[in-house]
C-alpha positions in Angstrom: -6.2 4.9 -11.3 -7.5 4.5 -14.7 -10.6 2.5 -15.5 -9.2 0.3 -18.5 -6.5 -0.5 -16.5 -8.4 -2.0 -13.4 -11.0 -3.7 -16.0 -8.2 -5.2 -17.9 -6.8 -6.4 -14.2 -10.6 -7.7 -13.6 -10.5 -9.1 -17.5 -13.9 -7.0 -18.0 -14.3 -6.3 -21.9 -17.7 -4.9 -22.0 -18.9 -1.1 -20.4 -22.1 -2.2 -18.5 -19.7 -2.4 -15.1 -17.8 1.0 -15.6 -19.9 2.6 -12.8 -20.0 -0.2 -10.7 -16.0 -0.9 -10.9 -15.5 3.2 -10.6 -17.3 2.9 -7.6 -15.3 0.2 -6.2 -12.0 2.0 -7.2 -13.4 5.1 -4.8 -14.4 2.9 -2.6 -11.1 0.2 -2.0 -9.2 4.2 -2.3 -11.4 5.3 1.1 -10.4 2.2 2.6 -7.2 2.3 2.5 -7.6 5.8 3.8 -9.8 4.6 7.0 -6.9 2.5 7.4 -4.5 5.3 7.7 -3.3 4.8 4.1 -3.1 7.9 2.0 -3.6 7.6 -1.7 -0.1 7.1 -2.8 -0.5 6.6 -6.8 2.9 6.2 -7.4 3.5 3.2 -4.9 3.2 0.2 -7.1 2.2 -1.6 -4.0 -0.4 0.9 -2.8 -1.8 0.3 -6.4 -1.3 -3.8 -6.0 -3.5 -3.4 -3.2 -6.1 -1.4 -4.7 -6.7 -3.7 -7.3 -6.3 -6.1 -5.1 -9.3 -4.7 -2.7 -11.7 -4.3 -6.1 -11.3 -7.4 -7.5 -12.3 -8.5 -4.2 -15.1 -6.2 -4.0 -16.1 -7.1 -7.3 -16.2 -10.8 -7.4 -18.5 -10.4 -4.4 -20.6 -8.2 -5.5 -23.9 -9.9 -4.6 -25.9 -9.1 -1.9 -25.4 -12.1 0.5 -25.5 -13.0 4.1 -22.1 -14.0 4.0 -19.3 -12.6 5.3 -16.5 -11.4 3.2 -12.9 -11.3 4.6 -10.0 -9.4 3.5 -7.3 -12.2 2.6 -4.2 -12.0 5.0 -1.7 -10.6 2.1 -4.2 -7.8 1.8 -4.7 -6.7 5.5 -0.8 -7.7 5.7 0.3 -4.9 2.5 -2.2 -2.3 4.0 -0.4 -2.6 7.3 2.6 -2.3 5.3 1.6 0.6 3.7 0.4 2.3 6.7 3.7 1.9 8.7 5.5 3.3 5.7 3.4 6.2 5.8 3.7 6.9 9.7 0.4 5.5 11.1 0.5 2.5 13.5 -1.9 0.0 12.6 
């Protein structure tokens, strides 16, 4: 998934975040895949969900004591995605 693209998703104009966001591109990716999810770049939904996972990770990005959930839509697609790809959630 291209950088510019997820930044424009995330409506970041500046370059201090590129590492940060990459990371969290890798990261929502490995996700998906310890979900049963393989990378599928060519699945506009697979890609919905990606962004999806790093705006999530992004806006949260502080260290906090807090917990963070993953919305319903998102555990709901990557459920989704998994049947499609022949792994039972």
């Amino acid at each position: 998934m291209d950088l510019q693209y997820v930044k424009d998703y995330l409506r970041v104009d500046y370059d201090e975040d590129d590492l940060l966001i990459t990371g969290f591109i890798a990261g929502a990716k490995e996700y998906l895949r310890g979900a049963g999810v393989p990378e599928q770049q060519k699945n506009e939904l697979y890609n919905i969900v990606v962004l999806m996972l790093v705006a999530l990770f992004y806006e949260n990005r502080e260290i906090t004591d807090k917990d963070i959930k993953i919305p319903t839509v998102i555990q709901n697609f990557i459920v989704q995605l998994s049947v499609q790809s022949g792994v039972t959630p």
